[in-house]
C-alpha positions as CSV (number, residue, x, y, z in Angstrom):
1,X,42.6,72.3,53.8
2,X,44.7,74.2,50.7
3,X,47.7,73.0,53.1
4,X,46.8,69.5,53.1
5,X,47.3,69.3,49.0
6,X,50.8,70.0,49.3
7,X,52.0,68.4,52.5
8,X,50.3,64.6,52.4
9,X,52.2,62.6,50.0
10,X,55.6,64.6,51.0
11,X,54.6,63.3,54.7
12,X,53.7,60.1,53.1
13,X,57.0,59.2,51.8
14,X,58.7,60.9,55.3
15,X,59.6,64.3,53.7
16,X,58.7,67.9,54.4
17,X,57.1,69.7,51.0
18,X,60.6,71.5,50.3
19,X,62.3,68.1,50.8
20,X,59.9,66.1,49.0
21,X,60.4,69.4,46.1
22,X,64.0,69.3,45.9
23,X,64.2,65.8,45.6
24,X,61.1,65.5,42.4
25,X,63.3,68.2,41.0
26,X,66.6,66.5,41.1
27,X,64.2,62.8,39.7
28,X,62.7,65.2,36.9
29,X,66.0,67.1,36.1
30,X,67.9,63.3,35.8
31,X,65.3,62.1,33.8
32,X,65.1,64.8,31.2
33,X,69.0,64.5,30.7
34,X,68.8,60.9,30.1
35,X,65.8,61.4,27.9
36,X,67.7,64.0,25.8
37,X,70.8,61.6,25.9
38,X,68.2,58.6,24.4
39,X,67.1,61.1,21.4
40,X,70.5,61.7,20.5
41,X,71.5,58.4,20.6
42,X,68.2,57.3,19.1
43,X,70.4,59.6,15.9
44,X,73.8,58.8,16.6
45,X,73.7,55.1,18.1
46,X,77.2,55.2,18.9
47,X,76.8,57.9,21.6
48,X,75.2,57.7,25.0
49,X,75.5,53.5,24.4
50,X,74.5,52.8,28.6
51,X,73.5,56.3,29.9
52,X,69.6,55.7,30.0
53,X,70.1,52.2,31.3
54,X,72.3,53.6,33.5
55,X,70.3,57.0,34.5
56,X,67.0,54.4,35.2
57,X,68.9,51.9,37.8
58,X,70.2,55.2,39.7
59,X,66.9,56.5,39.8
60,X,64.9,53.6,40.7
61,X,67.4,52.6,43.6
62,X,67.0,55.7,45.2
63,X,63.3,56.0,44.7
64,X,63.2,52.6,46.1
65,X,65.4,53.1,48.6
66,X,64.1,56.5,49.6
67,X,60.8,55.5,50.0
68,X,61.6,52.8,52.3
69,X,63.3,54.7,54.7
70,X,60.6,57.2,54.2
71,X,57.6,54.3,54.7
72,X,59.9,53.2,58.1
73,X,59.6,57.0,59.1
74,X,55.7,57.0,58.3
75,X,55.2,54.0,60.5
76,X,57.7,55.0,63.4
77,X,55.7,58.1,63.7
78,X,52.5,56.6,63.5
79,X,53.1,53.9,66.3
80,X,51.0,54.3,69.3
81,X,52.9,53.1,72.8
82,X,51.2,49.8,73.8
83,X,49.4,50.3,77.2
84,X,50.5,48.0,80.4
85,X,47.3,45.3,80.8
C-alpha cells in the first residue's frame, strides 16, 4: 500500500519513482532560478529582460512533451491483445 503512494503518478506519466524524482527536481531547480532571476529583475529591470519568459516555454514544452510520450507509454502497456472471433 505505502508503495503505491510513491510509484502511481511516476507510472502515470511512464516513469519509475527515481525517474519521475530526478526529473521534478531538475522542473523545481529551473523554476526557482527563474524565479530568483524575476526578483532581481523585478529591482533591476534591465537585467534578466526574457529569462522567465524564456525558462516557462522550456519547461512547459518538455512537461508537455514528456507527458505525452509518457501517456503513449501508459496506454501501450495497458493495451490488451484483441482475441481472434
Amino acid at each position: 500500500m505505502i508503495n503505491r503512494l510513491f510509484t502511481s503518478h511516476p507510472e502515470s506519466v511512464g516513469e519509475t519513482y527515481l525517474e519521475h524524482m530526478s526529473t521534478a527536481s531538475s522542473f523545481g531547480l529551473h523554476l526557482m532560478l527563474a524565479g530568483l532571476a524575476c526578483t532581481v529583475h523585478a529591482i533591476l529591470p534591465f537585467l534578466f529582460t526574457t529569462t522567465g519568459r524564456s525558462a516557462i516555454t522550456d519547461l512547459h514544452e518538455k512537461m508537455v512533451t514528456h507527458r505525452q510520450r509518457g501517456e503513449r507509454v501508459g496506454v501501450a502497456a495497458k493495451r490488451v491483445p484483441s482475441q481472434s472471433q
